[in-house]
FIDRENNU-641796 format. One record per residue (C-alpha): x, y, z negated; residue in three letters. Coordinates in steps of 0.001 Angstrom, whole numbers, always signed. Layout:
BEGIN
[[X,Y,Z],'ALA'];
...
***
This chain:
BEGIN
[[+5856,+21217,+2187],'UNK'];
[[+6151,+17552,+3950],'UNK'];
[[+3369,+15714,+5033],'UNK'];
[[+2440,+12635,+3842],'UNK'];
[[+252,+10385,+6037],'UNK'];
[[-2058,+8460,+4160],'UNK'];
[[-3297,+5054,+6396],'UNK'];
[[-6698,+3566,+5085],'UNK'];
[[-7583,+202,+6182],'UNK'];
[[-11518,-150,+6204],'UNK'];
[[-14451,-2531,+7829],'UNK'];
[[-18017,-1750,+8397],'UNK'];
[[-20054,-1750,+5590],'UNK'];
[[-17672,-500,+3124],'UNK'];
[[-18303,+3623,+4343],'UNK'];
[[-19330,+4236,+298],'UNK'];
[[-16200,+2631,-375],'UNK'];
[[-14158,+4768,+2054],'UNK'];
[[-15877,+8057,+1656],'UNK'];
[[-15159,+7714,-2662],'UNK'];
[[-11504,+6614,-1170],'UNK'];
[[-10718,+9847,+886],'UNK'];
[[-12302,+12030,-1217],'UNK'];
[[-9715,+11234,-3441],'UNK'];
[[-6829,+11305,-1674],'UNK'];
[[-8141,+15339,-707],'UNK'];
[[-8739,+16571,-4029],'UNK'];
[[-5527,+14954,-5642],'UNK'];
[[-2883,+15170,-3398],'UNK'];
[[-276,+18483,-3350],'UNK'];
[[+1583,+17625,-410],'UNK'];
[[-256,+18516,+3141],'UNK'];
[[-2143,+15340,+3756],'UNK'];
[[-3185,+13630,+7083],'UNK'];
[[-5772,+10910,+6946],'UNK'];
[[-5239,+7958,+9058],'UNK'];
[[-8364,+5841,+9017],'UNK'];
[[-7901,+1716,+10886],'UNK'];
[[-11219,+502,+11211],'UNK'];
[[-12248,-3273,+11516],'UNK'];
[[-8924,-5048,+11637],'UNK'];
[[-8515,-8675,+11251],'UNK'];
[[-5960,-7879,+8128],'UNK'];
[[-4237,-4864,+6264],'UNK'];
[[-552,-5829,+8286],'UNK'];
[[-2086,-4657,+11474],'UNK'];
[[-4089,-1978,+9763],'UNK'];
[[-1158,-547,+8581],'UNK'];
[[+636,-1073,+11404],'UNK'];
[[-1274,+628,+13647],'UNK'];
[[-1822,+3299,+11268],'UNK'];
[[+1502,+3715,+11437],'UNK'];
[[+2470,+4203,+14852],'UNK'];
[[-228,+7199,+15002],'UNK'];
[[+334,+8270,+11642],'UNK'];
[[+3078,+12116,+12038],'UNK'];
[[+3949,+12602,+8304],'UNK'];
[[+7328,+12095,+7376],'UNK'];
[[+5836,+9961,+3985],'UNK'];
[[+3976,+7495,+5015],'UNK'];
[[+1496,+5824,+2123],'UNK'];
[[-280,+2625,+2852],'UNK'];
[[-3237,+2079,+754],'UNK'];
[[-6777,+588,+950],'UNK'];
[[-10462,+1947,+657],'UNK'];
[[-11069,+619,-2784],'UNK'];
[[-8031,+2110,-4237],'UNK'];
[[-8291,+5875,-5707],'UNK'];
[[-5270,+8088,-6446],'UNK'];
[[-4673,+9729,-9820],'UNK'];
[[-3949,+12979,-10213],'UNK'];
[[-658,+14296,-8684],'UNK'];
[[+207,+10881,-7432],'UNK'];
[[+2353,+12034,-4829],'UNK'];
[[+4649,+14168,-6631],'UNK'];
[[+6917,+11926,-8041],'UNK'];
[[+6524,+9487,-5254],'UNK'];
[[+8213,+11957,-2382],'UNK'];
[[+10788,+12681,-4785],'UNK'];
[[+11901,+8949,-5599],'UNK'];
[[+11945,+8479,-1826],'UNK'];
[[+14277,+11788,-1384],'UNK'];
[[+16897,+9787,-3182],'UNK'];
[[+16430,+6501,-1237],'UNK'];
[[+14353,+4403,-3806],'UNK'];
[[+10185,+3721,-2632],'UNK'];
[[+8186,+3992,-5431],'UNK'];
[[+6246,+1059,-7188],'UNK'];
[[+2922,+2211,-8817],'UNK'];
[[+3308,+2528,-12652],'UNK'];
[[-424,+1824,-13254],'UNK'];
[[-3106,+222,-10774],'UNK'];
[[-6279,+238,-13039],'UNK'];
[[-9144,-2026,-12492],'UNK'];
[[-12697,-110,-12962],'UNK'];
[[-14653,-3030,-13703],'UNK'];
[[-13573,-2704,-17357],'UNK'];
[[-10868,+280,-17464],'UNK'];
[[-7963,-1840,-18211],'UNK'];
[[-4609,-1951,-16826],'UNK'];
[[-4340,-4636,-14532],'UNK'];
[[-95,-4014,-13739],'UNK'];
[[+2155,-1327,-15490],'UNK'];
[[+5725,-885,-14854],'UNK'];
[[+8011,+1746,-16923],'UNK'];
[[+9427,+4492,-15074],'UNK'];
[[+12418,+3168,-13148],'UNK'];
[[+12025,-299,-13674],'UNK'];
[[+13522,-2400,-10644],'UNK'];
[[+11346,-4522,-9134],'UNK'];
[[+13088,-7269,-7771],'UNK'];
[[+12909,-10731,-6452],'UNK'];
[[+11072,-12668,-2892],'UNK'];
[[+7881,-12746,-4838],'UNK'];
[[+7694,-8916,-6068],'UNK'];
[[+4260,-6963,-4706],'UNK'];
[[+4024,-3388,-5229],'UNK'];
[[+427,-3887,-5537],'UNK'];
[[-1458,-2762,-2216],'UNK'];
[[+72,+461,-2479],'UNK'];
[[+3169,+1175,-587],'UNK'];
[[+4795,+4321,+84],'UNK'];
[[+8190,+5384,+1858],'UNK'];
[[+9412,+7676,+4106],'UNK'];
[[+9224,+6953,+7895],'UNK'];
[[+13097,+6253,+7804],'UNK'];
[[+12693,+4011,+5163],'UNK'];
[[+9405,+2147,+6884],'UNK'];
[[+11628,+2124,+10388],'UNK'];
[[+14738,+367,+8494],'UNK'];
[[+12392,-1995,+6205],'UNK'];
[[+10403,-3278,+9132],'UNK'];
[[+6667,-3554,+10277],'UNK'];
[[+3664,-5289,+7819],'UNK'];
[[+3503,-9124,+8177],'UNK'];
[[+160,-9520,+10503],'UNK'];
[[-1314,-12052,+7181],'UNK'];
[[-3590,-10735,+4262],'UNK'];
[[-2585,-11945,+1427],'UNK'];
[[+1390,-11499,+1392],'UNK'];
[[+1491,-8487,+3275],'UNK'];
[[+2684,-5799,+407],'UNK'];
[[+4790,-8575,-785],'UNK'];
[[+7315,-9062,+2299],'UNK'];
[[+7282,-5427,+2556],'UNK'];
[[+8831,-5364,-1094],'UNK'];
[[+11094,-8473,-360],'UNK'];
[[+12425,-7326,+3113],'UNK'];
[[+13438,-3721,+1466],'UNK'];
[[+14476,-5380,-1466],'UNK'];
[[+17263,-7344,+1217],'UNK'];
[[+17632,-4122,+3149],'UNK'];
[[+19013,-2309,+91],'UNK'];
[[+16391,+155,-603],'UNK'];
[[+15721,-172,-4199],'UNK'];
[[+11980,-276,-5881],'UNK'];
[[+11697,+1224,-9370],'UNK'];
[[+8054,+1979,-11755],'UNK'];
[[+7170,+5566,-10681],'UNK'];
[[+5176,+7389,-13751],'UNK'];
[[+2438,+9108,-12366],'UNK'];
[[+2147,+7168,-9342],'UNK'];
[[-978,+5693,-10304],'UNK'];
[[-4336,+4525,-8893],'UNK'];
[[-7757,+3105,-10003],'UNK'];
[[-8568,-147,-7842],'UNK'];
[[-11954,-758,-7655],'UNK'];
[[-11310,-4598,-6459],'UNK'];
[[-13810,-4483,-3830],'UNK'];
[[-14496,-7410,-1650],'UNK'];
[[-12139,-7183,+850],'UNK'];
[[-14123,-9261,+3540],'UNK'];
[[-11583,-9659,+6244],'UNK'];
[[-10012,-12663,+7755],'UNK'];
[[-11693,-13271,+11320],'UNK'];
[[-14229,-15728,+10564],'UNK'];
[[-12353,-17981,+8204],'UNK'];
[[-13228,-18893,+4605],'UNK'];
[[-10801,-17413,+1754],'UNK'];
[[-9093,-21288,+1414],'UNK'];
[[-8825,-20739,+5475],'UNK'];
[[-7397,-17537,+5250],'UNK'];
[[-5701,-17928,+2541],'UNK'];
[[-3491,-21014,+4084],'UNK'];
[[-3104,-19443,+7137],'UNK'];
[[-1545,-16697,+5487],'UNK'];
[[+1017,-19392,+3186],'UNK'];
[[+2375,-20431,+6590],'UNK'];
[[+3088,-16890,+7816],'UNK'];
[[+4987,-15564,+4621],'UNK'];
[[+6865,-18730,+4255],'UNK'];
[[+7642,-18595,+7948],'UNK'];
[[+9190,-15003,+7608],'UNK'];
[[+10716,-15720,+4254],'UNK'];
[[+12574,-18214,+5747],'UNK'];
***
């Protein structure tokens, strides 16, 4: 069975978040898993792409500590990526009052510059090498990833049963700066690569 290398951006302080977060990922996941944990960087881009550089499945899923998998999420997910389509999550539900904060139908395109597949992304490494590395920002991060496969022609489609419970922690990154800091830093970078 393939392995699929899970890569879990996390800072200190969050270890309750983290620990909830793996645990997860080992008692709901078929597929031989390897747990790639990026501690203390300034954003998820160069969590995930460090993650990825150590990370030896041959799926790689990028996710974050306040995220939890539902059950058999990675079933359908390898097999959407078998036939050259990633997989965008058909539920991400927020805890904080159990509703359904995105849904897509099973094979739904997701297109357009401004489509996120919602903190979540998963592909195989051939896919990840020909759709590029994470932008180094926070906010837009999942986004380009979507656009630049999107313009790569690797298509996106709603994946039923690829589905997680987001906790919508605090992420708490950002190297000092305030969120309206951060958050216009970040503008300058996506437009920048968007362009």
């Amino acid at each position: 069975m393939a392995t699929i290398s899970v890569i879990v951006p996390t800072i200190d302080g969050r270890e309750d978040h983290l620990a909830r977060c793996l645990d997860a990922y080992r008692e709901r996941t078929r597929h031989d898993l390897e747990l790639v944990v990026e501690t203390n960087h300034p954003t998820c881009g160069l969590a995930w792409n460090a993650g990825a550089k150590r990370a030896t499945g041959e799926f790689l899923h990028f996710t974050a500590d306040d995220l939890e998998p539902l059950e058999d999420w990675d079933a359908r997910a390898v097999d959407f990526c078998k036939v050259e389509l990633i997989p965008a999550p058909s539920a991400v539900v927020d805890l904080t009052d159990e509703s359904r904060s995105r849904y897509l139908a099973d094979r739904q395109p997701v297109s357009g510059v401004g489509a996120d597949i919602d903190v979540v992304p998963f592909c195989s490494r051939e896919q990840f090498g020909k759709v590029g590395e994470f932008l180094t920002c926070h906010y837009f991060t999942d986004s380009y990833f979507t656009y630049r496969a999107i313009a790569r022609q690797i298509r996106i489609m709603g994946c039923t049963g690829y589905a997680f419970h987001h906790h919508v922690a605090a992420v708490g990154r950002g190297a000092g700066m305030s969120a309206e800091e951060r958050m216009a830093h970040d503008q300058a970078i996506y437009e920048q690569a968007c362009a």
